[in-house]
N, C-alpha and C positions, 0 to 999 in steps of 0.2 A: 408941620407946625411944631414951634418946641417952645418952651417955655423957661426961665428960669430952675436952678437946678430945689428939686424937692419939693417944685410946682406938686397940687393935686392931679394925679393924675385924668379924675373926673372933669378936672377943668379944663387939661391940654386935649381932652378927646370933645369936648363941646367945643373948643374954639376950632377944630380941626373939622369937624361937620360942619358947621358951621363956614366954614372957611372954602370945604369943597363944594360946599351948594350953591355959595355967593360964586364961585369960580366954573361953575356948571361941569364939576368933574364926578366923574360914574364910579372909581374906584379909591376906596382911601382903606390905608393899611395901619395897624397899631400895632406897633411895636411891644408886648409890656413882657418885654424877658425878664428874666430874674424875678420871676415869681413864684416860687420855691410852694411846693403843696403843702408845708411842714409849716408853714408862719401864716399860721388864721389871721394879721393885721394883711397880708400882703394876697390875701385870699378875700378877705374882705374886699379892698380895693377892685378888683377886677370885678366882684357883683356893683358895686358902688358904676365902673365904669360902663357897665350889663344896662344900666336903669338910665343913664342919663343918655344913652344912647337910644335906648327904646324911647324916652321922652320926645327924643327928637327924630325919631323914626319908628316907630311901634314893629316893625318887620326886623331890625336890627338886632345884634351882628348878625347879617349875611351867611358868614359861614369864620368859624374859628376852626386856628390850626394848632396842634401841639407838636411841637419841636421835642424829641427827644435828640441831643448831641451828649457830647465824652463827660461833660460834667453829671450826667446821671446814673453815672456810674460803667464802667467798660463796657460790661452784658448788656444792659439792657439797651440801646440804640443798634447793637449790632445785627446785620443779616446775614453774617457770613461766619467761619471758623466754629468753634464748638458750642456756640450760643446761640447756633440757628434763629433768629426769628427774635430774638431776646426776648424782652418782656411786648416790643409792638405788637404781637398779635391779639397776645392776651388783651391789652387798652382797649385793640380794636373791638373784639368779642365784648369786653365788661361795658363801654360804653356805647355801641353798636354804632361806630363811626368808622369809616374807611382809611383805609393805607393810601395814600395819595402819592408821596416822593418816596425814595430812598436815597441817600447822599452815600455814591461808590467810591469815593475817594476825597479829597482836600478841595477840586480844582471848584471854577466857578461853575465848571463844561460836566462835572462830575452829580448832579443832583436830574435825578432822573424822575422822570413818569414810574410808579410802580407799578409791574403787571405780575399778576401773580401766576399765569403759567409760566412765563421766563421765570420766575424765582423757584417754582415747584419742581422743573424739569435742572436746573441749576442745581439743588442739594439733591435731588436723587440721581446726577451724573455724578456727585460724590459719593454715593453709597457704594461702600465696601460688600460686592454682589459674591464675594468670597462666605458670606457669612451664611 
């Protein structure tokens, strides 16, 4: 569902519920990238999107996902090279939410299930056992 551009976002996620219910569909996803933690108007919006959503479903959202990629900086989205783990673990710990994917490369084929003995057995086949 899209709306004109600089539509309220509250209002493209009502017509959009709205939209999947009348259409009897069980999954509806929302997009709201570029919502930077640093700009409390764009912080605001997403509670703003939080309430009209519970209005129309009091269980809602389902489950929210945070996307860390290269705009947040090198370190922290990485799992691999000398930033081990970057800042994702820590999110995961401070806001006690799960690591779900990891994206190993560019491709589409590249975004994986994260399991965290594959990744634990992974950096400790790189430790330098010389030490």
């Amino acid at each position: 569902v899209a709306q004109h551009t600089g539509a309220d976002s509250a209002s493209v996620i009502y017509d959009a519920v709205e939209s999947a219910r009348a259409k009897n569909i069980d999954v509806l996803i929302a997009d709201t990238a570029g919502r930077l933690h640093t700009k409390s108007n764009l912080m605001e919006e997403l509670e703003k999107v939080k309430r009209v959503m519970a209005k129309l479903d009091e269980t809602s959202p389902h489950e929210v996902l945070l996307v860390l990629d290269e705009g947040t900086g090198q370190n922290a989205p990485k799992l691999d090279g000398t930033a081990k783990g970057g800042v994702a673990f820590a999110l995961c710990r401070r806001f006690n939410v799960p690591l779900r994917y990891v994206g190993l490369g560019e491709g589409v084929d590249d975004l994986q299930v994260f399991r965290a003995e594959d990744y634990v057995k992974a950096i400790l086949s790189d430790v330098d056992h010389g030490l």
